[in-house]
N, C-alpha and C positions, 0 to 999 in steps of 0.2 A: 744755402738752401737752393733747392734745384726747381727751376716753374716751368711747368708744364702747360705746355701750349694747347689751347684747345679749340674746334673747330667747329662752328656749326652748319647743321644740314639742311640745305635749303630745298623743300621738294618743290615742285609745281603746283598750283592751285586751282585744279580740274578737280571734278567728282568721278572716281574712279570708279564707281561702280556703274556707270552710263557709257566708259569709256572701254572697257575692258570687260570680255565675254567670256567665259568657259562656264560652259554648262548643255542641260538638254535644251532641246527646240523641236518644235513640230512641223513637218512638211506642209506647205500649203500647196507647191507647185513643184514640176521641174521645168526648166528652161534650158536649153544647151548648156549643158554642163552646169550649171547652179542651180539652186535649190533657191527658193524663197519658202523662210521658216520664220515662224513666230515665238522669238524668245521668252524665258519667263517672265520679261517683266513686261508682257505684252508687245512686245516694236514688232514689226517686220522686218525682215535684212532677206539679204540673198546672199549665201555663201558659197563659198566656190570649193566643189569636190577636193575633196585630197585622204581618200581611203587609200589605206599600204594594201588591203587586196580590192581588184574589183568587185564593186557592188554600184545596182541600179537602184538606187532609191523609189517608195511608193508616196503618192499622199499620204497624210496619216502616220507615215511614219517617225520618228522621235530620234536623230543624230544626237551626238555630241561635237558642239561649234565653239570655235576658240577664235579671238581675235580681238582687234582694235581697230573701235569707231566704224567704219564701213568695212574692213577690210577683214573679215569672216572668214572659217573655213571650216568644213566637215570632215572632223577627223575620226570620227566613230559610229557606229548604230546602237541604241540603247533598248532599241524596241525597234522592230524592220520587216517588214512583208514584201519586200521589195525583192531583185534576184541578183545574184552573182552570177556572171558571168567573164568567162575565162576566154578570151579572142586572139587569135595566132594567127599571122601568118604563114604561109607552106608550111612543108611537112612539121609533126612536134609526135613526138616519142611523150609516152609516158611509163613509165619503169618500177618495178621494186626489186632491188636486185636483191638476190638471196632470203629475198621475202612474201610473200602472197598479198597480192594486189582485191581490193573489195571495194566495189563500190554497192553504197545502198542509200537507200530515199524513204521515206516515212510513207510518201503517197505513187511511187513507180519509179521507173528508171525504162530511157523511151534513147532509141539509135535511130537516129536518121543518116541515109548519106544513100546513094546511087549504089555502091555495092558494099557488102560487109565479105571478108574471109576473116575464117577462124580455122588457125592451126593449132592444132593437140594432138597428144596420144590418148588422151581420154575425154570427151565429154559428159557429163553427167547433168540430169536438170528435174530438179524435183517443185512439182506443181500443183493446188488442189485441180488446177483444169487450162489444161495447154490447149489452145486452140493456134491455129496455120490454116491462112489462106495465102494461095499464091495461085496465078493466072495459070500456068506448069509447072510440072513439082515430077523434079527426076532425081530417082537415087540409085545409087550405085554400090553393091554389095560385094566386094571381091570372094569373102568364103560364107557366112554365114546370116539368113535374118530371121531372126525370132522373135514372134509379137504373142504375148501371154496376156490375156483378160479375161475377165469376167463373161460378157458378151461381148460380139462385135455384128455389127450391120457395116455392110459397104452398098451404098447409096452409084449408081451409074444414071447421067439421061441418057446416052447413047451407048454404045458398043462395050462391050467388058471382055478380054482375052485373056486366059491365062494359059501360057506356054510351059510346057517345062518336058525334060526327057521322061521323066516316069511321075505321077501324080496319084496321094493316094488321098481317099477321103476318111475317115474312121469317125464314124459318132457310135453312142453307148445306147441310145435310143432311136428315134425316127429319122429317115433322110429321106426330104423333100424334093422333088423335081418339078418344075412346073412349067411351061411356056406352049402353046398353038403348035409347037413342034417338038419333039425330041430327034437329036438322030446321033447314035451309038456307034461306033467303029467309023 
């Protein structure tokens, strides 16, 4: 007859569920780089960032924290109002190659930066209501501008010129002149 040997397993005699975390937790703070969050089973800890993409955590917010005895870390958002944000040094390209690049936001999408260029052959921009301020505002038409509406008013406080080699006016009813002066030719 053949005996077989057998072995027994001795674990450690800790409580493992005091010692071992994975679950949600709620922001209480942020502190350079850690977070103090209060587990489910009410403790405090402070866990230490470790998202695979950037994100800034808010109070209030709900991670997913994983670890043992002190040594915590936020590897998730379960619930977040907090922001991503993407930081680079020098230059950084962003790309779709052979594909159409979109970005969109539920509540806007906002460019900052000292100057912007935008090269195309076509621009297009559809708006219930585009508004442009700018301190001077000069454009440059090499063949043709064509502005179609409804009405327009053009508002000047000083001086208004318009140049051209031949200029014609054409309305279907009334044309107004008005000013302390007129002077023709």
């Amino acid at each position: 007859m053949s005996q077989r040997a057998t072995a027994e397993v001795i674990t450690p005699d800790f409580p493992r569920a005091e010692t071992e975390t994975l679950g949600p937790a709620e922001v209480l703070s942020i502190e350079a780089g850690d977070v103090l969050v209060v587990l489910s089973n009410g403790a405090e800890r402070y866990a230490t960032m470790a998202f695979v993409s950037p994100y800034e955590p808010a109070v209030g917010d709900v991670l997913l924290v994983i670890g043992k005895r002190d040594d915590l870390y936020a590897i998730g958002v379960l619930r977040g109002s907090g922001r991503a944000v993407l930081r680079f040094s020098g230059d950084v390209d962003l790309a779709a190659e052979g594909g159409t690049l979109r970005l969109s936001a539920d509540r806007g999408v906002e460019i900052r930066s000292p100057e912007v260029t935008v090269h195309a052959s076509r621009v297009t921009t559809w708006a219930e209501t585009l508004i442009q301020r700018a301190t001077n505002l000069y454009q440059r038409v090499a063949s043709m501008l064509e502005v179609e509406a409804k009405e327009a008013r053009t508002v000047v406080a000083g001086s208004s010129v318009l140049q051209a080699r031949t200029a014609t006016i054409v309305t279907d009813e009334t044309t107004t002149v008005q000013g302390k002066q007129v002077h023709l030719g």
